[in-house]
N, C-alpha and C positions, 0 to 999 in steps of 0.2 A: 659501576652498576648501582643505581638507587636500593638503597634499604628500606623494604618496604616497613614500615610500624605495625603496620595490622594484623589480629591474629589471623586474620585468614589470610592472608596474605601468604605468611607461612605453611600455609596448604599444600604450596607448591611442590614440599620439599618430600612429599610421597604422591604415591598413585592412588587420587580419591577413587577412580574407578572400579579398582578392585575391591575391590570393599571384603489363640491365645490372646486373645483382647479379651476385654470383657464388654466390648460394646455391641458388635456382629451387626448384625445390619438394622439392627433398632436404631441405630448412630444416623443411620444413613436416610433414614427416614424424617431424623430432626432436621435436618440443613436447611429445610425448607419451614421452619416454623416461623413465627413473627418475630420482633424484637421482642426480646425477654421485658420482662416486670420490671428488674433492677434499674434503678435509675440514681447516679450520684451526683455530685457537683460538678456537670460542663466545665469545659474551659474557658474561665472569665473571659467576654468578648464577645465568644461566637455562637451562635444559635443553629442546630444544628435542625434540617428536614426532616421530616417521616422517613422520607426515600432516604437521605443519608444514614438513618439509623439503620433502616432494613438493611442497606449496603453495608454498614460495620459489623453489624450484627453477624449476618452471614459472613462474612471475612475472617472475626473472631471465631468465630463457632468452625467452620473449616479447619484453621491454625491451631484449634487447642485439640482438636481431633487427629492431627499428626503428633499433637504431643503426647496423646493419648494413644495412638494406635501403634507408632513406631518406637516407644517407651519400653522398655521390656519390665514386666510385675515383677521379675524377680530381685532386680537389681537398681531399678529406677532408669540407668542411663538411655539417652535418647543416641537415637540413627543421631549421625550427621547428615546426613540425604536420603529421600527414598525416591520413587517416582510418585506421579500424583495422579497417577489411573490405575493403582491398584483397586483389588475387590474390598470391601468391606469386611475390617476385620483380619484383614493381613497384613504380616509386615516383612517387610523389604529384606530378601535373601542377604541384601549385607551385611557385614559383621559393625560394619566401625561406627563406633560411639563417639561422642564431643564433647566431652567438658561441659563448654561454654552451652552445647546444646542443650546439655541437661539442667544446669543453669535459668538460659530462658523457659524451658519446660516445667521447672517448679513454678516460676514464675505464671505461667499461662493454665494451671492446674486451680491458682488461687483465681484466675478472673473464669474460669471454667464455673468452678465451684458458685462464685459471685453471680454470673450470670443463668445458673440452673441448668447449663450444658451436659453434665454429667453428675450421676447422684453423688450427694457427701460423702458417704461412706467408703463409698469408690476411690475417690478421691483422698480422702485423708490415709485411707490405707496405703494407696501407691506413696505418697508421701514422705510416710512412716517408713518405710519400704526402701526408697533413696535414700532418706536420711543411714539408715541403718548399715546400706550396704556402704556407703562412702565413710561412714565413720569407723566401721570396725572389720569392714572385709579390701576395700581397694585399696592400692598401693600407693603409698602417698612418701614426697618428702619433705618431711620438716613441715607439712599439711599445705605443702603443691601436689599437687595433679599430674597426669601426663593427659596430654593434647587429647592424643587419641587412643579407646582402648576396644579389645571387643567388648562387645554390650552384653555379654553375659558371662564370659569368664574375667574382665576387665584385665586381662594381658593388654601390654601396650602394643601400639601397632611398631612394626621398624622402622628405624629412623625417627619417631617422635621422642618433644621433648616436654619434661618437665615446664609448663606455661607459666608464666606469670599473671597475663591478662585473663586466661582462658579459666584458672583458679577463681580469678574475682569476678568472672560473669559466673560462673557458680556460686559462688557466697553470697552473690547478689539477689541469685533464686534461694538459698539457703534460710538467710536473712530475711525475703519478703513470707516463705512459708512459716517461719518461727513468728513473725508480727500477724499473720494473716488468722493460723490457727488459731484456737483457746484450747490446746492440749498440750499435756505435760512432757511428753513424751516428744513430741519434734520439741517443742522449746530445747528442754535440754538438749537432746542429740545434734540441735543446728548451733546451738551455742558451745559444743565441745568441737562441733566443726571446725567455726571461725577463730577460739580463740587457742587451737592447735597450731595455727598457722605462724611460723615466724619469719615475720616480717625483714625483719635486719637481715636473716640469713640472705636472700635473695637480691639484698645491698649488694652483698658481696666487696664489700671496703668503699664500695665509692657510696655518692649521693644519690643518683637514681638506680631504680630498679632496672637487674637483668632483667632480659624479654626470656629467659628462663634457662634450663640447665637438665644435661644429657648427663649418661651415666659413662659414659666413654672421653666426650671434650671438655666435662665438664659448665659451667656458665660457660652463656651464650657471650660473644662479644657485646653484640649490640646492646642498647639499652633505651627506656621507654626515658627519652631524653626531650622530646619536644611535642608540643601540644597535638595530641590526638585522641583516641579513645581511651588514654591511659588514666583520666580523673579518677575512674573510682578504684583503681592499685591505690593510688597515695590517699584519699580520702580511707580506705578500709584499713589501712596502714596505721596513719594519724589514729584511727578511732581505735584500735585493738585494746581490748583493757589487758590484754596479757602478754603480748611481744610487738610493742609500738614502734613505731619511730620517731622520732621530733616531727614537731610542728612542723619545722624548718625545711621540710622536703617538699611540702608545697611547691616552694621554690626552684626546684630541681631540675624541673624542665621547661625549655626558655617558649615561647609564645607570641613566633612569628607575625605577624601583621601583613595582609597580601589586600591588593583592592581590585574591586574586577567590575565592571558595570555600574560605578558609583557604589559601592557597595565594600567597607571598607573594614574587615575583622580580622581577627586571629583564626588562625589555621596553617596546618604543614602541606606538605605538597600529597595530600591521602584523600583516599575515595571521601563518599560523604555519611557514609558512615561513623568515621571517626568525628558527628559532631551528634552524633544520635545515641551511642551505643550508655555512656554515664549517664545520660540525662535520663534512659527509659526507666532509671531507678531513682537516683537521688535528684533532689526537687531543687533548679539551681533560681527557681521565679521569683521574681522581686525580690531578688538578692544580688549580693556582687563583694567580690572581694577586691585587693588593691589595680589589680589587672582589669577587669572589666565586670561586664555582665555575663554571665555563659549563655544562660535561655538565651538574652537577646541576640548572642553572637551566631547561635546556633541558626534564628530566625535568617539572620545576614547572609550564612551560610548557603541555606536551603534557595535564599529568594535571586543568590550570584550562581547555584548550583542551576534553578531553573535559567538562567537570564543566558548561561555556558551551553546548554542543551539547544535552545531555540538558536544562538547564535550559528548553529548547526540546519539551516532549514530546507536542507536534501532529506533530512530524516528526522528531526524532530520538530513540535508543533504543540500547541497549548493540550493536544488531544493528547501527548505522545512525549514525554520526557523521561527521564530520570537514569541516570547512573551509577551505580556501585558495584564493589567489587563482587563476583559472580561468574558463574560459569557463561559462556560462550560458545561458538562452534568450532572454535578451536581448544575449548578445554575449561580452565579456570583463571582466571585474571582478577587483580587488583586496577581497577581502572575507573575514568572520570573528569573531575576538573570543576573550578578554574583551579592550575593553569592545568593545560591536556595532560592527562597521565595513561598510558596504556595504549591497544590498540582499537578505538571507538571506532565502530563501522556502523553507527545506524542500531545494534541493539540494545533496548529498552531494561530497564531491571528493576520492575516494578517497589522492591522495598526499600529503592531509592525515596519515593513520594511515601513508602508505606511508614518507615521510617521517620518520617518528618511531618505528619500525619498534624501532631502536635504546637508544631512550631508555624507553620503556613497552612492551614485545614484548607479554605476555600479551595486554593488551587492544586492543591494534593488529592482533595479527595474528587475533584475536579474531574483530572489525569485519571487517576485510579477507575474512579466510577465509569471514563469514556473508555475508557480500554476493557473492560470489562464488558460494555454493552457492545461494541465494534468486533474484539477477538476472542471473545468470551469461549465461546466452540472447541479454540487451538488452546487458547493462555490460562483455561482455568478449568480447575478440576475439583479431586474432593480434596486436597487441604487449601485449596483456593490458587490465584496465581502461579502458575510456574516458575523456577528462579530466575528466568530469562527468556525475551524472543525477539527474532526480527522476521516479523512477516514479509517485509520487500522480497529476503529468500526464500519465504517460507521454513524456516528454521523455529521450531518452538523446543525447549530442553524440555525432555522427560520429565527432570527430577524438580524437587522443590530441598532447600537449606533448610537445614532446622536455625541457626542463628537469622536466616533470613526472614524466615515466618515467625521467630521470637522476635526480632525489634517492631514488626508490622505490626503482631497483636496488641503489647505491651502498648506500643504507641497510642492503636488504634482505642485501646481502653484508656490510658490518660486521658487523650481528649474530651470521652464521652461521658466520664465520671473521675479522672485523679486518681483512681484506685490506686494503681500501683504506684505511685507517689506517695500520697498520703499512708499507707501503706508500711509501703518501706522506711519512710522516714520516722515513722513512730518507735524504733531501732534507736534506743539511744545514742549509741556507737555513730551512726549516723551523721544526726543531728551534733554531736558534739567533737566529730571532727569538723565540720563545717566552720562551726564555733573555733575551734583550734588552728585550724587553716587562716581565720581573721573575715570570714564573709559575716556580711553585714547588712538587712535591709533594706532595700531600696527605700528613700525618700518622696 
């Protein structure tokens, strides 16, 4: 049986089903406002519509309103799922929290704040608030995480494990709120965060990182041993100023090379997420280390990921692509291609394109935009797209992902201004693994 890399992937291994705002329905009355004021540096190249801003605009401002609604004040931690027709102002009878959810959710709190979605105040307090509860109330080891926990008492759920990856899509939102604010108070608290964490511990003797460690089997067997979402473990690793590891881990995990459509990069046999999820934080453009390009690879990725879709053309069509892993109607799946992974029958998962937003705009925002305007009715609600649908059966999912409305946002604001790029990078740690790792300029 394939070992799936992804953290969600690892979803499988409980039952996602069983699982106080301060906005109330003033929230609900913004969704429909213009594009905000803010405006940063586009992404070199592309020149974005009116109509396409209004569309991101609206997409963002939905996404950070599930990071907002389904967030709990006390604790910070975000739902991993909620549905996306709930009332304004409420949030999802579920218990279980995500790590990595709450991760993107710091993250999508700063481009909230940036784009005038929600007041400062509001915002810097929830913040404070995360910050607080993760560093001196949740349960941490050796400053990993566990997967999944309740979102107010953060007891872990059963069967989860201490994460590797799901740690550093936290530290990732950690790291961009400590560079975003100008308060004393997150600085510190996100920087006792990150540099709690040891790194080596999670070696565990060898050279790559466990995919993490249970309190019964201890480390996981597996390990983040081949190129997928795993860049920014070893880039946060490399950069720790207080429990590093060699440069040399870089190294660690090998960087298969597959060709699909004329189309010829690095990537493992994983959804296509695993070419989205580092990039939404650290800036790999016009750089490259001895292996390749990332950004450009990632481009490769998205343009063989559309070219896999289409060669599908019972059910997919320039209006109508994209896959990653995602719930279904038969549950939850890791699935995609090239080459075929899972069981693809025709449904769509929109932060496949939302995801790569970035990397191919025209034809992402393309996709997005058409499906929007065609199933708008069934696929979209108040935190925006559903996590999945295939209208042939008329099946649209209830719920929406919080990591899946995090890569979309993130994305969706890179594109439109850098932010979270620019951003995140200003983290020395950062930038100086980068530097350490041997990337270097493009020429």
């Amino acid at each position: 049986m394939k070992r799936f890399s992804s953290s969600t992937a690892r979803r499988l291994t409980i039952n996602r089903r069983e699982a106080i705002t301060l906005l109330g329905a003033t929230a609900a009355s913004t969704l429909t406002t213009a594009p905000s004021a803010f405006a940063g540096k586009p992404l070199v190249g592309y020149s974005l519509s009116h109509e396409d801003e209004a569309f991101l605009d609206d997409l963002e401002k939905r996404a950070c309103l599930f990071f907002w609604e389904q967030g709990s004040a006390n604790t910070g931690q975000v739902l991993d799922r909620a549905r996306n027709d709930l009332a304004p102002g409420v949030r999802d009878p579920r218990k279980m929290a995500s790590i990595a959810a709450t991760g993107f959710g710091l993250t999508a709190l700063c481009i909230a704040d940036r784009r005038g979605y929600l007041p400062h105040a509001q915002i810097a307090e929830r913040v404070r608030a995360t910050l607080d509860w993760h560093l001196n109330h949740l349960h941490h080891e050796h400053g990993f995480y566990y997967h999944f926990t309740d979102i107010e008492t953060g007891a872990p759920f059963p069967g989860t494990e201490v994460s590797s990856i799901d740690t550093a899509l936290l530290l990732c939102g950690v790291l961009t709120a400590r560079a975003y604010f100008n308060d004393t108070k997150i600085h510190e608290q996100a920087t006792q965060i990150y540099e709690r964490v040891e790194w080596p511990w999670m070696l565990n003797g060898g050279t790559a990182f466990s995919m993490g460690w249970h309190p019964k089997e201890g480390f996981l067997s597996a390990r983040w041993e081949h190129y997928c979402e795993l860049m920014m473990i070893y880039l946060l690793a490399i950069g720790s100023p207080s429990h590093p590891v060699p440069a040399s881990a870089w190294n660690a995990f090998t960087r298969p090379v597959i060709e699909y459509a004329g189309y010829k990069y690095i990537s493992g046999n994983d959804p296509i997420f695993t070419h989205q999820y580092s990039q939404a934080w650290f800036d790999f453009r016009n750089k490259h280390d001895q292996y390749t390009d990332y950004f450009e690879n990632s481009v490769k990725a998205t343009r063989a990921h559309k070219a896999f879709c289409l060669s599908m053309p019972k059910w997919y069509s320039e209006d109508y692509w994209g896959i990653s892993a995602s719930d279904y109607a038969g549950g939850y799946t890791a699935w995609g291609g090239p080459p075929l992974q899972g069981p693809v029958d025709g449904t769509v998962v929109p932060c496949a394109a939302g995801g790569s937003l970035a990397f191919v705009p025209s034809d992402c925002l393309h996709v997005l935009r058409a499906m929007q305007a065609k199933w708008g009715k069934r696929a979209w609600g108040r935190y925006g797209f559903v996590d999945a649908f295939h209208p042939a059966t008329d099946w649209y999912d209830p719920d929406v992902l919080g990591i899946d409305q995090g890569i979309t946002v993130i994305m969706a604001e890179n594109l439109r201004s850098s932010l979270v790029w620019e951003t995140f990078m200003r983290n020395p740690e950062a930038a100086g693994a980068m530097k350490k790792a041997g990337f270097l300029s493009a020429k």
